[in-house]
ROFIMAR-420073 format. One line per 5 residues: number of its first residue (from 1); for each residue x, y, z of C-alpha. Coordinates in pm, 1 decimal, m for minus. Example, Ala and Ser with C-alpha at 12.3 -4.5 7.8 and 13.67 -1.06 7.14 Angstrom:
BEGIN
1 = 1230.0:m450.0:780.0 ~ 1367.0:m106.0:714.0 .
***
This chain:
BEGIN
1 = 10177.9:9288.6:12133.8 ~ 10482.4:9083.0:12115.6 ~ 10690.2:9032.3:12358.0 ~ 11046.4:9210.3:12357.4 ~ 11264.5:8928.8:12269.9 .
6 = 11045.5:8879.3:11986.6 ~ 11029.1:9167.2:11850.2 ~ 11241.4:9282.7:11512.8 ~ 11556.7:9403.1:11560.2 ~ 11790.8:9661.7:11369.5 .
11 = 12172.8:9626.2:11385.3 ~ 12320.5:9969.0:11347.7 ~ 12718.2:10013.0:11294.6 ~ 12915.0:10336.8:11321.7 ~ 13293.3:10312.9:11220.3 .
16 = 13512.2:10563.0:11333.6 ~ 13871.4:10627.3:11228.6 ~ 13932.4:10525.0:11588.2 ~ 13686.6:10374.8:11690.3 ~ 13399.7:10146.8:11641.5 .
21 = 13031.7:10157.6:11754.0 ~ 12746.7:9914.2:11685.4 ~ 12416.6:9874.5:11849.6 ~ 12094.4:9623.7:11846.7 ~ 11753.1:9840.8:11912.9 .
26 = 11423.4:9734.6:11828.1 ~ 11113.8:9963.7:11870.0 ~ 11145.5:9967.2:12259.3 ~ 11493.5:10087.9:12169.0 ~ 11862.4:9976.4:12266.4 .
31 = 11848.7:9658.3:12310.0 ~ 12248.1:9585.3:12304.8 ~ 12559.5:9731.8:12213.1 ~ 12939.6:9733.3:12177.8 ~ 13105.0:10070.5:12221.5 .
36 = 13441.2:10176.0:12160.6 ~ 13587.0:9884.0:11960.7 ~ 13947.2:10044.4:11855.1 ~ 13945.1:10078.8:11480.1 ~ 14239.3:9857.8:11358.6 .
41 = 14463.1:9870.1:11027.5 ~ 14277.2:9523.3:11017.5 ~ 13936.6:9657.9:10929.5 ~ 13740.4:9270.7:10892.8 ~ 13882.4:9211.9:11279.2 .
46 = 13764.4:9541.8:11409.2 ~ 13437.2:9498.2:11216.7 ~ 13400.0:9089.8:11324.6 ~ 13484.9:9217.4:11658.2 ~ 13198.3:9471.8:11751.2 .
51 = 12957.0:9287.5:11548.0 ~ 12988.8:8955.4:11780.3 ~ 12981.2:9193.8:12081.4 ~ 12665.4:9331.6:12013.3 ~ 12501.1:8995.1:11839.2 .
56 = 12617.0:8787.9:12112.5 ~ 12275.1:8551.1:12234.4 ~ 12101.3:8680.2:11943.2 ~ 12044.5:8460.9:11613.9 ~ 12074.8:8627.7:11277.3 .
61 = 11729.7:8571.4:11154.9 ~ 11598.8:8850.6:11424.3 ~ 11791.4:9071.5:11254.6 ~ 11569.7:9301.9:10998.4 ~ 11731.3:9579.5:10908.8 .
66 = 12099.0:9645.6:10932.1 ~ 12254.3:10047.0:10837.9 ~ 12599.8:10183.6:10863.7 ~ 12763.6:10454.3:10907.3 ~ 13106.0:10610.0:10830.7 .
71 = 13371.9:10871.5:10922.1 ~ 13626.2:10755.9:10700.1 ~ 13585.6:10947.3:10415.4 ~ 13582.0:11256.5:10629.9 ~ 13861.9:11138.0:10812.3 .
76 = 14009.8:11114.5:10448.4 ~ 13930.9:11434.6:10339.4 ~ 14013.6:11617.3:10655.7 ~ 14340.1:11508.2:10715.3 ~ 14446.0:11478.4:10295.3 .
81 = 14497.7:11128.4:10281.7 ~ 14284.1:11130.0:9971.0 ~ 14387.6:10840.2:9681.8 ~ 14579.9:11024.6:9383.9 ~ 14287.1:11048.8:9140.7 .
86 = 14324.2:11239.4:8731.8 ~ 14057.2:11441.9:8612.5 ~ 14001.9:11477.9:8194.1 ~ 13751.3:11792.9:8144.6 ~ 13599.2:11915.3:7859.3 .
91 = 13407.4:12270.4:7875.1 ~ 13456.0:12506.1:7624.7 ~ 13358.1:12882.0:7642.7 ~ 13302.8:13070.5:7971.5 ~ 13505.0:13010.7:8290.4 .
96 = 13830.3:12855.7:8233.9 ~ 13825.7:12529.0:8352.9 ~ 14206.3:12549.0:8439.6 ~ 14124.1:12741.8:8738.2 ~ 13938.9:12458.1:8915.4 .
101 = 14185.9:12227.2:8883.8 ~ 14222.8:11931.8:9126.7 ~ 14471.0:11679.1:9203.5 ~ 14787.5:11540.7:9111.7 ~ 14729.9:11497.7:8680.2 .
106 = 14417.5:11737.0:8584.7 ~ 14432.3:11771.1:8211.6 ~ 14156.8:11960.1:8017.0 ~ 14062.9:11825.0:7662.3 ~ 13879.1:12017.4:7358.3 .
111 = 13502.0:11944.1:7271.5 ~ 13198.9:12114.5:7421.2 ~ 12850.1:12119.4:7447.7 ~ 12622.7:12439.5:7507.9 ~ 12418.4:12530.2:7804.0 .
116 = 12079.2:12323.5:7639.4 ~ 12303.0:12037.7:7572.0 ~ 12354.7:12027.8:7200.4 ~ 12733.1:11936.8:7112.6 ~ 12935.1:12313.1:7030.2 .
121 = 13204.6:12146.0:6952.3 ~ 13356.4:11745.8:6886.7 ~ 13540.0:11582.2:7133.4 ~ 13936.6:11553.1:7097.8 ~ 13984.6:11142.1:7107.7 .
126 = 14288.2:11199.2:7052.2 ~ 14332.1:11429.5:7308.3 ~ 14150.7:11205.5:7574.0 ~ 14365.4:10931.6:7500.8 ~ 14683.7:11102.5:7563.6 .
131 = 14551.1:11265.5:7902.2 ~ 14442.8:10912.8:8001.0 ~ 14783.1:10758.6:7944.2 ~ 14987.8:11014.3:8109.2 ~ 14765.5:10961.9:8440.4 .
136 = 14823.3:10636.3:8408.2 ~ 15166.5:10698.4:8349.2 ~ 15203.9:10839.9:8641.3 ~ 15104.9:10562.7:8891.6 ~ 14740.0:10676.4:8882.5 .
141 = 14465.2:10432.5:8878.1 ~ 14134.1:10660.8:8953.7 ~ 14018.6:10849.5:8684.0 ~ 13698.0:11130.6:8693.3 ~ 13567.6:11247.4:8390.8 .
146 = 13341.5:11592.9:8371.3 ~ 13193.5:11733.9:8085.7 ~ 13003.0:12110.8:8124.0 ~ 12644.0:12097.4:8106.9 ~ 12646.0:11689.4:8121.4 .
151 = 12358.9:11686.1:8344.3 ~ 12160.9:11865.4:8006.0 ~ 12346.0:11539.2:7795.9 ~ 12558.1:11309.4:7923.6 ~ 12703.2:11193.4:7598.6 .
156 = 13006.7:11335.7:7604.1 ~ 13130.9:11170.0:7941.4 ~ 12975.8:10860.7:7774.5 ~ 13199.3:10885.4:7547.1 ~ 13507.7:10954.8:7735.3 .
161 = 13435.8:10650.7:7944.4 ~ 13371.6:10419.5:7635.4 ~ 13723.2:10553.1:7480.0 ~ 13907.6:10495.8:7854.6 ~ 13770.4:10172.5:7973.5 .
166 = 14080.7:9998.2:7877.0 ~ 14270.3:10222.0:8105.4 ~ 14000.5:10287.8:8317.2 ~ 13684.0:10089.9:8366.1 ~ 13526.2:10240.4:8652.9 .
171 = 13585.8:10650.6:8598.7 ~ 13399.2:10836.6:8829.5 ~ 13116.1:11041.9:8565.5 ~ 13031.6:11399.0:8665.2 ~ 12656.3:11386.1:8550.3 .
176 = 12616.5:11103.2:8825.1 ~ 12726.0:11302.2:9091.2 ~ 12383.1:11567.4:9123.1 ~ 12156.6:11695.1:8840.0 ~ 12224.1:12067.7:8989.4 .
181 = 12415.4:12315.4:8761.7 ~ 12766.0:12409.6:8873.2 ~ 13068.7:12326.2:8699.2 ~ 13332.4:12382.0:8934.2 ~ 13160.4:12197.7:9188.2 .
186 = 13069.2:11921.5:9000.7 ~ 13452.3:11892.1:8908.8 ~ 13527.5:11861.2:9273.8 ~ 13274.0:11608.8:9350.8 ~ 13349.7:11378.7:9075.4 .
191 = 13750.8:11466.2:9204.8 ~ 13649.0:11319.7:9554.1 ~ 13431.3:11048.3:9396.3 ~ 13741.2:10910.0:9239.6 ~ 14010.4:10983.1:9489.5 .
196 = 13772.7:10808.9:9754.9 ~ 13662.7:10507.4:9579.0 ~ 13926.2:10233.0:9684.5 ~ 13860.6:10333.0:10059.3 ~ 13492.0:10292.2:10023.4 .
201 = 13496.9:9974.9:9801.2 ~ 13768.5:9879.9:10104.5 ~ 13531.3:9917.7:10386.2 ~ 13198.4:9840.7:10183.1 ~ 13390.5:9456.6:10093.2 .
206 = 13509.7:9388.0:10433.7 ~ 13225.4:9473.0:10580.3 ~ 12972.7:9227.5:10346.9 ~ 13227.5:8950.5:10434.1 ~ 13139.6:8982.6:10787.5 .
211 = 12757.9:8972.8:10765.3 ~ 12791.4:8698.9:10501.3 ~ 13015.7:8533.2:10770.4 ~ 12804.0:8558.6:11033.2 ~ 12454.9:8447.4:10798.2 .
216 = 12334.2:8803.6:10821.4 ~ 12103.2:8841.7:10542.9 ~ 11887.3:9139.8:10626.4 ~ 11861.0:9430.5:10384.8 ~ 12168.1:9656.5:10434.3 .
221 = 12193.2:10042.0:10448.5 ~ 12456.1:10304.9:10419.4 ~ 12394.0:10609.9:10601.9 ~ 12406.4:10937.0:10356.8 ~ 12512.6:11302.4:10442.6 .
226 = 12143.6:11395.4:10416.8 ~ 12036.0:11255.6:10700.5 ~ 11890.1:10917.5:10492.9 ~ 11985.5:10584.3:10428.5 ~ 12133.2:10414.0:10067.2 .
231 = 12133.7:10040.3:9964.5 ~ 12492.6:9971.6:10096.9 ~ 12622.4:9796.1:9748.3 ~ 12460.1:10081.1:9560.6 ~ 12678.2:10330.2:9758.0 .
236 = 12977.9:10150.3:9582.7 ~ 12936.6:10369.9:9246.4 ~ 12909.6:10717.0:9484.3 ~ 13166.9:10695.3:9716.8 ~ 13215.0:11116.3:9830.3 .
241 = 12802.1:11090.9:9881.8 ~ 12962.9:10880.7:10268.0 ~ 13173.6:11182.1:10311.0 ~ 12970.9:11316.8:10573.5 ~ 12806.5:11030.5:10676.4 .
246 = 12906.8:10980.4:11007.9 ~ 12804.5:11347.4:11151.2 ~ 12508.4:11271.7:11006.5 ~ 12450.6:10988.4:11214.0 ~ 12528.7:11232.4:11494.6 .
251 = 12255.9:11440.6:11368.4 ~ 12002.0:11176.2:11347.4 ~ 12152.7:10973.8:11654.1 ~ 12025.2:11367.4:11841.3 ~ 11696.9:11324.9:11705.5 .
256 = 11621.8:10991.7:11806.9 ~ 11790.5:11019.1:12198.5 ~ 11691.8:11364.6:12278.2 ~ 11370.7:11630.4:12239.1 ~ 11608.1:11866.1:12075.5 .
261 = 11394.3:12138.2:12163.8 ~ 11435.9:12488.6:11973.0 ~ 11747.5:12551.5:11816.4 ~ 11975.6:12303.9:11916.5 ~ 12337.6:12271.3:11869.8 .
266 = 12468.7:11908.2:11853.3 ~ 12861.7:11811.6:11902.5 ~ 12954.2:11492.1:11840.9 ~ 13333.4:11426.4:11994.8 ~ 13497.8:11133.8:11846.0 .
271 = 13875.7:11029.5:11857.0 ~ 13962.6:11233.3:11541.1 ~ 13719.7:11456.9:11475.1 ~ 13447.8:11693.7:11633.3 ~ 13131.6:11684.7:11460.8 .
276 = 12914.9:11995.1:11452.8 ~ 12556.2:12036.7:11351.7 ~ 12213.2:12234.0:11437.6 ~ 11851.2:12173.4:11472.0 ~ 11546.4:12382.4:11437.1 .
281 = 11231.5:12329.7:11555.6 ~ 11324.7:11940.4:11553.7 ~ 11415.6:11949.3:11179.8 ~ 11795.0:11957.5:11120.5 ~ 11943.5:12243.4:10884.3 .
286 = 11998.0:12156.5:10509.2 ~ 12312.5:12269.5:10206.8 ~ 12038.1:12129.8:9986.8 ~ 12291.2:12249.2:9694.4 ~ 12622.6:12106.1:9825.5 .
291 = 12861.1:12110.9:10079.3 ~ 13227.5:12225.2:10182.8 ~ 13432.8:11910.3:10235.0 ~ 13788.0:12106.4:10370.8 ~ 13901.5:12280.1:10068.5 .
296 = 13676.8:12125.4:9807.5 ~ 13322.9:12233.0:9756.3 ~ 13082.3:12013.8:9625.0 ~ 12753.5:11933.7:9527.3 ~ 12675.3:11670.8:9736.6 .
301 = 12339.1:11730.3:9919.2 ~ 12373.4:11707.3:10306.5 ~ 12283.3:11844.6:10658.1 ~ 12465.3:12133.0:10774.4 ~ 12761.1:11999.8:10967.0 .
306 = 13072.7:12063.8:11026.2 ~ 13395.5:11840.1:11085.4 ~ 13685.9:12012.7:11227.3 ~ 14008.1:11802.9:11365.4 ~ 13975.0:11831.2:11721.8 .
311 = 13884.1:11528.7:11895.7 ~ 13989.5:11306.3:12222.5 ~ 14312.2:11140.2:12013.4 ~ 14404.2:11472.9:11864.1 ~ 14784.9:11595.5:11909.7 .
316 = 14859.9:11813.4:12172.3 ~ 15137.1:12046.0:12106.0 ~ 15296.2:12294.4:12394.7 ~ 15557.7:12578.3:12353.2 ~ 15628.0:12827.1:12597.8 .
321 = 15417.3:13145.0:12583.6 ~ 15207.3:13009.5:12315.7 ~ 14826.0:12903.8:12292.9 ~ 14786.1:12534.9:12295.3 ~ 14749.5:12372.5:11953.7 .
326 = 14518.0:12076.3:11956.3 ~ 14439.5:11861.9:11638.9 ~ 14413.4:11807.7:11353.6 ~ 14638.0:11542.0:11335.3 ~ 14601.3:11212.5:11514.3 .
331 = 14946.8:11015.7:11578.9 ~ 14812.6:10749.2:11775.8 ~ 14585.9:10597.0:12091.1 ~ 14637.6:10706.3:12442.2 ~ 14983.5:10746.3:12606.0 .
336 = 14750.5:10563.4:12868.6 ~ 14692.9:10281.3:12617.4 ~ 15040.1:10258.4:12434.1 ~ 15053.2:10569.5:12204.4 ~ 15327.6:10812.0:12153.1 .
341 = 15213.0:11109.6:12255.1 ~ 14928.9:11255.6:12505.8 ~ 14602.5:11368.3:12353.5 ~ 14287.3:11534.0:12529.5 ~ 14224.2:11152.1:12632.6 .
346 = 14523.9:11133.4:12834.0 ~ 14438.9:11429.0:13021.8 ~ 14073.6:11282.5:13123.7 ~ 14212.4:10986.7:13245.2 ~ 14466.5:11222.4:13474.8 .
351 = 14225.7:11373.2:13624.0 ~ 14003.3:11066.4:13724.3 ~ 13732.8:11165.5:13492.7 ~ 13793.7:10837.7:13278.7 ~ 13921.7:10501.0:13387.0 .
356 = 14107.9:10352.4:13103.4 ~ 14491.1:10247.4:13046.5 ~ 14786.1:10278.5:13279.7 ~ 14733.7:10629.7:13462.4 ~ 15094.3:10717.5:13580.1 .
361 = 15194.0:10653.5:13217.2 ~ 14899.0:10927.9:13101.0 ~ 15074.1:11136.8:13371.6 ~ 15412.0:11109.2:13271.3 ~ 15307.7:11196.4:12920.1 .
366 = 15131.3:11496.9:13043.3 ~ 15482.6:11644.6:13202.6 ~ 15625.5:11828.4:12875.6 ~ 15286.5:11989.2:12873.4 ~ 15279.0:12095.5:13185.3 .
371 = 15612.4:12240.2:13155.5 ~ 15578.8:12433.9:12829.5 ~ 15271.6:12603.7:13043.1 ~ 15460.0:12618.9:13346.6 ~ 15179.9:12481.3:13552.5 .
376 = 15174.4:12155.9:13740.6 ~ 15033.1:11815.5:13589.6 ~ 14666.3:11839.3:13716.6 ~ 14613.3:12206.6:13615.6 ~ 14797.7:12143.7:13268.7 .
381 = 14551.2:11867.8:13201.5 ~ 14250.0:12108.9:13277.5 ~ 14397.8:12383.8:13090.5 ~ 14412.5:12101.1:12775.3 ~ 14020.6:12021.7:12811.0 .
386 = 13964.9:12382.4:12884.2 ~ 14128.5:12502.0:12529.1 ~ 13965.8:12199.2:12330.1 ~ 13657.9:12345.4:12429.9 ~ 13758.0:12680.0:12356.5 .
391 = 13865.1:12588.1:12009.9 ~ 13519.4:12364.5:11942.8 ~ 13338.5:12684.6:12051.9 ~ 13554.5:12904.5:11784.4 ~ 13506.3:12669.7:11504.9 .
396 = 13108.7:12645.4:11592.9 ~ 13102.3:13021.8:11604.2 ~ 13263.4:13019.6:11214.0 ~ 12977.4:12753.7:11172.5 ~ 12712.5:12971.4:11248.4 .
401 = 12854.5:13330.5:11079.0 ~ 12827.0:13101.6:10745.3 ~ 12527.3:12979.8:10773.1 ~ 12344.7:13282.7:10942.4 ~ 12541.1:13484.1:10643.6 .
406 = 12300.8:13337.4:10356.3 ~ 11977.0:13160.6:10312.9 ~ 11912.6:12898.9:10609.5 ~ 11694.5:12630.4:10507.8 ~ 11596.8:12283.1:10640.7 .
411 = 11503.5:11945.7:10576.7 ~ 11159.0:12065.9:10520.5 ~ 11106.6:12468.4:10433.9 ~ 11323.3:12768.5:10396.6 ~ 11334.2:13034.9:10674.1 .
416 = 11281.2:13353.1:10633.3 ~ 11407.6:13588.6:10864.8 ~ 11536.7:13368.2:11133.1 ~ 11893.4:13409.2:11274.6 ~ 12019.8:13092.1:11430.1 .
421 = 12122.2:13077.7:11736.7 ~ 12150.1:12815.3:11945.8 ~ 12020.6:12747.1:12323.7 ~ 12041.7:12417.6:12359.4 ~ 12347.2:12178.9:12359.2 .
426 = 12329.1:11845.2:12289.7 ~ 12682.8:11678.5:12382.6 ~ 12721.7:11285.7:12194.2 ~ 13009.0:11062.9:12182.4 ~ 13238.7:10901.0:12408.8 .
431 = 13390.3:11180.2:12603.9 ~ 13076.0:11340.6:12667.8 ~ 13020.6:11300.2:13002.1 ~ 13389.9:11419.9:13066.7 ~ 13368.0:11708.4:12826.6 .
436 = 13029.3:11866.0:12959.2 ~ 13150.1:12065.7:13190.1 ~ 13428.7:12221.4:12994.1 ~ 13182.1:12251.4:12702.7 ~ 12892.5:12402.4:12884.0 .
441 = 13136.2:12661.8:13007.4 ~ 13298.3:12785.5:12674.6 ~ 12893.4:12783.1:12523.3 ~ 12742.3:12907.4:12814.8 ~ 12455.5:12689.1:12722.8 .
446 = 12238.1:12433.5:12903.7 ~ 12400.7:12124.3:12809.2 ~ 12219.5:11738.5:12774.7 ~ 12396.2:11455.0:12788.4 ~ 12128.5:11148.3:12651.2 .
451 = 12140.6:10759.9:12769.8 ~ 12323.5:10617.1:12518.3 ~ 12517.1:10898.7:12381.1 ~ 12835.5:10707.6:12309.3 ~ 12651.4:10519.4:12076.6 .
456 = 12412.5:10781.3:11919.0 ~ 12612.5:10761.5:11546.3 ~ 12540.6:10368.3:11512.1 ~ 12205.0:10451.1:11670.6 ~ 12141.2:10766.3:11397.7 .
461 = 12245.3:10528.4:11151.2 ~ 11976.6:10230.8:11255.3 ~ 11676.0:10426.2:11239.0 ~ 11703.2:10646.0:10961.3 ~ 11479.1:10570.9:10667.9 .
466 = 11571.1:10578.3:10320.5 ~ 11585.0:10909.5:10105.1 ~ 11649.9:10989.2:9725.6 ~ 11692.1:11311.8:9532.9 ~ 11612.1:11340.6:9158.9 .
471 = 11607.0:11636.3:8927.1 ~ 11439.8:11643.0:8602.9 ~ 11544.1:11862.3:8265.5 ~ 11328.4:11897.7:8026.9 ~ 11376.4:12112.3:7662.7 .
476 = 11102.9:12020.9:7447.7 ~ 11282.2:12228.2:7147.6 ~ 11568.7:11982.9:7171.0 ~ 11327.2:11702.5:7243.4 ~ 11500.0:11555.0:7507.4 .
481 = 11392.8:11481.8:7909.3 ~ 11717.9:11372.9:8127.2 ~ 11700.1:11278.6:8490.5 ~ 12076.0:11232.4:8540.9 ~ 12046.8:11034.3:8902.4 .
486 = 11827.3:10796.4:8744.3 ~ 12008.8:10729.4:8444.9 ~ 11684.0:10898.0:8210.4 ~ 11823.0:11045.5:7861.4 ~ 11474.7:10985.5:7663.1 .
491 = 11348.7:11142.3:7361.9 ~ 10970.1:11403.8:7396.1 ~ 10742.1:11515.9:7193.3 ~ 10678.4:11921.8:7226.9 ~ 10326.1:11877.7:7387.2 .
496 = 10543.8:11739.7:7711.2 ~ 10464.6:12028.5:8003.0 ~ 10496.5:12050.9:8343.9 ~ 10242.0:11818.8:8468.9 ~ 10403.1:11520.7:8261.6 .
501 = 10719.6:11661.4:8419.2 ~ 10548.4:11603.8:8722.3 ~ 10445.2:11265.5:8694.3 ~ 10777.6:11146.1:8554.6 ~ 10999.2:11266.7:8817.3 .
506 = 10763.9:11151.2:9097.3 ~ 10772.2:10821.0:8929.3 ~ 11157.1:10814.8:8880.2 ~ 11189.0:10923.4:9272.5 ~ 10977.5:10636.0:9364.4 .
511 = 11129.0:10364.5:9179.3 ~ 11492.9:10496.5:9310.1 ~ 11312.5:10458.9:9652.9 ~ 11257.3:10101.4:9625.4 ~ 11558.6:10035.4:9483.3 .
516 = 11717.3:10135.5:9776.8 ~ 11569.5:9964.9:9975.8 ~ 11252.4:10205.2:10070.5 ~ 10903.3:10179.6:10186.0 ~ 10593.2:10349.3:9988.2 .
521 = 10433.5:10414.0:10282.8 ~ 10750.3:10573.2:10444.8 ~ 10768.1:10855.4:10142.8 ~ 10795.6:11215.8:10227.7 ~ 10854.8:11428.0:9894.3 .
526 = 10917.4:11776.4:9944.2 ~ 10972.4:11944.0:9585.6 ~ 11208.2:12206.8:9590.2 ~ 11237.3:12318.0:9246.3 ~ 10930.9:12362.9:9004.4 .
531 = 10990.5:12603.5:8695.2 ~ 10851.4:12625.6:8370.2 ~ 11003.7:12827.9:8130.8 ~ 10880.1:12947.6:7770.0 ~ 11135.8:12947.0:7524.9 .
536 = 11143.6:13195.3:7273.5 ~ 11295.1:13272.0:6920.1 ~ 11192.8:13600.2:6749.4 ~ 10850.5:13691.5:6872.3 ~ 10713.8:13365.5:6880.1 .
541 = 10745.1:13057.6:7180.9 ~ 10910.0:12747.3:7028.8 ~ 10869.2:12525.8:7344.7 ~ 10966.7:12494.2:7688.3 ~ 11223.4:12430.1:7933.8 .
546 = 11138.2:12222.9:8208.1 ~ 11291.9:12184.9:8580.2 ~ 11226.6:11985.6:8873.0 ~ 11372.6:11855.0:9180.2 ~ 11208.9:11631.3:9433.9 .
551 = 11343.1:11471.3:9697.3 ~ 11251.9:11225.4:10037.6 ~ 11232.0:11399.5:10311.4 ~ 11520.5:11287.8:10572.5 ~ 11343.1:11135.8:10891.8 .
556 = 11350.3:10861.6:11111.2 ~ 11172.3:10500.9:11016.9 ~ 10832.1:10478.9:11135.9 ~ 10796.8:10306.2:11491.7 ~ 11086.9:10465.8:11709.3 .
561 = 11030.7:10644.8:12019.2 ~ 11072.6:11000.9:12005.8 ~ 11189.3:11134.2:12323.2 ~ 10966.5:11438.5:12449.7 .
***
């Protein structure tokens, strides 16, 4: 057995939208770590800057493995800062497209294929053209292009992308985006995919420039909203799939710190956001078909979380008579450490439960508060920790109507029967230990605070293994087998069947693995779709549509302790 300052280590990040959280663990677990780096406007500093702090002694060529994680698409999303992004769309007959629009320049262009793919009707290039000009016209310079039924053919997206490159030479394509059926959602995730793309590529370049800086060569991950980890570069062309990739880092940051026994509710409390999300039977709960991300809903697979804008930075707001309003917005730090305003943080440090910044400047901050409530400054900064807690508990009790309201599955089977409800808290983030107590009392659960629990994102993010999803479509009529997520448009013969179907798509799931960055022996495939259908003209079967979906099973990488 080596000894522990030989073994391996893994560098995990977790950047907040305030702050910044890396650790070193190796399979004896934290080894080091820097926690609560302030996220700056200067991302490279902030990133250099917990980096050295938590590589500081150790040389670069210990490092093995090296995953990230991310809030600040969520961040993005949940307090619409998106990029302006135009959307071109092409569907045809059925549901008019006009009523999903999205964004500032959404323009809708004729041509249409049916539901088996075949073209119904030519595209407009003309029509395309002049859509693409008047985004551009407008100051726009992120472009998504959807096409109904793309994930049966792609071709006419292809197309749209050939005839925009000029314009446009990265458009965000909707058949990329999932190989599920559902046109309005696959509008909104290709929206998001576009509107978030310059904020990815932003964070994704600074943060290469610092590992190449500091001769950090290890493979590189990005943590994903299901729980499982993407080749960081390859996350470049799939930008909304890091929407909710920092709560699930909380999620899998639970799973690695505590026994998460039962049903167990995690919170994650960061500076901007509250992070909500649920365990069963240690196996986290699954939107295996796609997720809300605030107004949009998408089809981005993901755990079942939950971001709402409540966190220890949030704005307090106090009038006379009225409830206190707490989040979403963010104006700045700590009154304590230079900001404008108080947040939750300011009343922490009031009461002694936090020593950080200039405490008589937290208190003086606290005094318009404490008027508007008419109580003195102590009790007004318990009444503030007191109603954050009460509105976490409100927005986890929305949490749980929805998913209790329809079918509950997760990471690996569908329940049947099962209500979820939680009796178990598991409390993560910075604030923890000073929110417990308010916590446990609006839950009226048994609350755990793990070691480590400031850190448990970057931690989530370091040991979670790799995971891909593909989805095969097969009409041997038409003659043509697509696997959209792996880029498959291929030509069959009639005898193809299920088994071949099979075969392929385990093969295509495999290869994506690896190109990620996965292990063959670390492969857990759960198939969750497996349907053969006969197709039939007249009286007679002229061949067969095919579908499958198969996917790696979200875990964490083979050699961490799990805590029992």
């Amino acid at each position: 057995m080596p000894s522990s300052d030989a073994l391996p280590l893994i560098l995990g990040l977790d950047v907040g939208g305030t702050q910044t959280d890396a650790v070193l663990v190796s399979c004896d677990g934290v080894v080091a770590s820097a926690v609560k780096v302030p996220t700056r406007a200067d991302l490279p500093a902030t990133l250099r800057k917990a980096v050295d702090q938590t590589l500081s002694g150790t040389g670069p060529d210990r490092i093995s493995r090296m995953a990230f994680s991310t809030t600040m698409a969520t961040n993005a999303i949940v307090q619409d800062r998106l990029d302006p992004a135009g959307m071109i769309v092409s569907a045809g007959p059925g549901m008019d497209p006009q009523g999903f629009a999205v964004g500032p320049s959404y323009h809708v262009v004729e041509g249409c294929l049916d539901h088996r793919g075949y073209e119904a009707r030519p595209l407009s290039k003309e029509a395309v053209l002049a859509a693409a000009a008047g985004i551009r016209d407008q100051g726009i310079q992120a472009l998504g292009l959807v096409s109904k039924f793309s994930v049966r053919n792609p071709a006419h997206e292809l197309c749209m992308a050939e005839w925009v490159k000029e314009i446009f030479p990265h458009p965000a394509l909707g058949h990329q985006v999932s190989g599920h059926l559902n046109f309005p959602r696959r509008i909104a995730t290709t929206y998001l995919n576009a509107a978030l793309r310059e904020t990815h590529e932003r964070f994704v370049r600074a943060l290469l420039g610092i590992l190449e800086e500091r001769d950090l060569r290890a493979p590189r991950y990005l943590l994903k909203p299901d729980g499982g980890t993407v080749g960081l570069e390859e996350s470049l062309g799939f930008p909304a799939r890091t929407a909710q990739s920092g709560p699930a880092a909380s999620i899998m940051g639970a799973l690695a710190l505590d026994p998460c026994p039962g049903t167990t509710l995690v919170l994650d409390v960061g500076g901007t956001t509250t992070d909500i999300g649920l365990i069963y039977r240690g196996a986290p709960l699954l939107e295996p078909y796609g997720i809300h991300l605030g107004p949009y809903k998408t089809l981005i697979r993901s755990l079942q979380t939950r971001s709402v804008g409540i966190g220890g930075d949030s704005e307090v707001r106090a009038e006379p008579g009225r409830p206190l309003r707490i989040g979403p917005l963010r104006q700045g730090p700590p009154a304590a450490l230079g900001g404008p305003a108080p947040p939750p943080t300011d009343a922490m440090i009031v009461l002694g439960h936090l020593d950080a910044g200039d405490k008589e400047t937290a208190r003086r901050a606290l005094e318009p508060v404490a008027a508007a409530l008419d109580l003195d400054v102590l009790k007004a900064a318990s009444a503030v920790l007191d109603r954050m807690a009460e509105l976490i508990a409100d927005s986890v009790g929305a949490f749980l109507h929805y998913i209790n309201a329809r079918p509950v599955y997760t990471v690996r089977e569908v329940l049947e029967g099962v209500t979820i409800e939680p009796g178990h808290l598991v409390l993560l983030g910075g604030p923890a230990v000073q929110l417990a107590a308010p916590l446990e009392s609006a839950f009226g659960l048994p609350c755990s605070v793990p070691p480590h629990a400031e850190v448990a994102n970057a931690i989530g993010a370091a040991v979670s293994r790799v995971t891909c999803e593909i989805t095969l479509h097969a009409d041997t009529v038409r003659g043509t087998v697509v696997v959209p997520e792996a880029g498959i448009d291929q030509f069959i013969d009639g005898e193809f069947d299920l088994d071949q179907g099979m075969i392929m798509a385990r093969q295509s799931l495999e290869k994506a693995v690896s190109g990620a960055g996965g292990a063959e022996d670390d492969l857990e495939i759960t198939v969750t779709e497996q349907q053969s259908f006969n197709m039939i003209q007249g009286f007679s079967r002229t061949g067969r549509n095919i579908r499958l979906n198969l996917c790696v099973t979200p875990g964490l990488i083979p050699g961490w302790p799990r805590r029992s």
